[in-house]
C-alpha positions, 0 to 999 in steps of 0.5 A, spaced: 535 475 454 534 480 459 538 481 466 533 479 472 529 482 476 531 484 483 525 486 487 519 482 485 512 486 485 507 483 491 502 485 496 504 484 503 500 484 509 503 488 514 498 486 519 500 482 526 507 485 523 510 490 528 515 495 523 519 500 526 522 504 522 529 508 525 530 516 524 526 522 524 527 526 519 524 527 513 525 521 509 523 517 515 517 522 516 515 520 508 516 512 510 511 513 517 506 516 513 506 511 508 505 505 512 499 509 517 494 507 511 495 499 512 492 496 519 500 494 523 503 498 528 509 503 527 514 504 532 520 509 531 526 510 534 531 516 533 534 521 539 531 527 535 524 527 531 521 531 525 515 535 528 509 531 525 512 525 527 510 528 535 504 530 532 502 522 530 505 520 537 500 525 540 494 522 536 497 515 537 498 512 530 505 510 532 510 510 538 515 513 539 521 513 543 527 518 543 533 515 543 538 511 540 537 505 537 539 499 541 542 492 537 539 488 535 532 490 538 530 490 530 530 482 529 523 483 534 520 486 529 516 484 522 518 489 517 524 495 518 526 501 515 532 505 516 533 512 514 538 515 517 545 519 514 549 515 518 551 509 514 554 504 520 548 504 523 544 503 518 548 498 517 548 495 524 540 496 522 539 491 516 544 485 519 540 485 525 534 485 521 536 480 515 538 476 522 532 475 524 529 474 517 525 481 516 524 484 511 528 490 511 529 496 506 535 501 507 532 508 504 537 510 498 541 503 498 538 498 494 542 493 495 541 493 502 533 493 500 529 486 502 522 492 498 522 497 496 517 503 496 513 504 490 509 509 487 503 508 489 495 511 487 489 509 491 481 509 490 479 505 495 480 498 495 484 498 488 491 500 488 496 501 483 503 502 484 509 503 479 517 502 481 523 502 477 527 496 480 530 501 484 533 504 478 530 510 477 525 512 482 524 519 478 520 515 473 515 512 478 514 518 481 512 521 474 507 515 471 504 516 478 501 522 475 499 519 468 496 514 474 492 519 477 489 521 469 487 514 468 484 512 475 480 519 477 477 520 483 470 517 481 474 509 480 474 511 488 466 509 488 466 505 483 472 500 486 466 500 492 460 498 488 465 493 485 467 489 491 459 490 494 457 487 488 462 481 487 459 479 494 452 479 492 454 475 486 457 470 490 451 469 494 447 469 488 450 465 483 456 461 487 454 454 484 455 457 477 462 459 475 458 461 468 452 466 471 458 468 475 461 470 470 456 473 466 453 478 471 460 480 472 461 481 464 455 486 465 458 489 470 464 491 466 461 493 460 457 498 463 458 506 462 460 507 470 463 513 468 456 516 465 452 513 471 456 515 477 456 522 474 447 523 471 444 518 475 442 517 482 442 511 488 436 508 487 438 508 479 444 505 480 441 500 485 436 498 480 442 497 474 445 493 479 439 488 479 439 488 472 446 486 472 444 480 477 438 477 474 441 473 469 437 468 465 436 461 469 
């Protein structure tokens, strides 16, 4: 039998979860930037900052206050990210989070991870994410371009049109699981590579009427 798992995959909400993330180098610049694609506020806290990190304060994606960091101010805080070198404060960092039941991840210290970050691909509403448990991030990185083959840019429309379909789906058919099914069956079986590529709105429009008229 295998040896358990640490970090199981899930989708967290970040929204109505404040973050802070500590440090401004570059490491603590890579964490920021992926938390600005999801709907929380980031605040960072460190006495020097990498410039882009001003850049995103100037646009008011984050907020930003140059200086140290003040225990326990991350036990106000939903999800913390320490990046720094100094490894007393990092850990100050994590038990004044775990205090407080945030999740908190240390970068580089997988021991003192509640998450980790995995590689992640995104087209629109879909996304796929690789991780290695934290053993070996190199290999996530690698198959997030394997990913990035298997989902090209096209999966981008077609994750629009799927969702949009779902709902009219949903409004038509919501009392009968098996015509649900059905049009969802259609819509899977298409050539959505060819019709995204060769055919026009109004085509693609028509097809997916097609797809929602099921026999009664």
């Amino acid at each position: 039998m295998s040896a358990p798992h640490k970090f199981m995959p899930i989708s967290v909400s970040l929204k109505d979860r404040p973050c802070l993330v500590v440090g401004g180098g570059l490491v603590a610049l890579r964490k920021v930037e992926s938390l600005l694609d999801y709907d929380t506020s980031i605040t960072v806290v460190a006495p020097r900052v990498h410039e882009k990190l001003e850049y995103h304060a100037e646009k008011g994606r984050i907020s930003l206050e140059k200086r140290e960091y003040q225990p326990p101010e991350a036990s106000r805080y939903g999800l913390v990210i320490s990046a720094t070198d100094d490894a007393a404060l990092n850990g100050r960092v994590h038990e004044d989070a775990r205090s407080a039941g945030a999740l908190v991840n240390v970068v580089d210290d997988p021991p003192h991870c509640d998450f980790i970050f995995p590689a992640v691909l995104r087209r629109d509403c879909l996304t796929a994410a690789i991780a290695t448990d934290g053993k070996a991030p190199f290999m996530s990185g690698h198959l997030r371009l394997v990913l990035d083959n298997i989902f090209p840019q096209h999966w981008g429309q077609l994750m629009k049109l799927a969702a949009s379909f779902r709902s009219r789906v949903r409004s038509r058919w919501g009392e009968s699981p098996e015509k649900m099914n059905a049009c969802f069956a259609e819509f899977l079986e298409a050539d959505w590579k060819s019709l995204l590529k060769d055919s026009s709105d109004d085509e693609i429009e028509a097809e997916l009427s097609r797809m929602l008229d099921v026999p009664e």
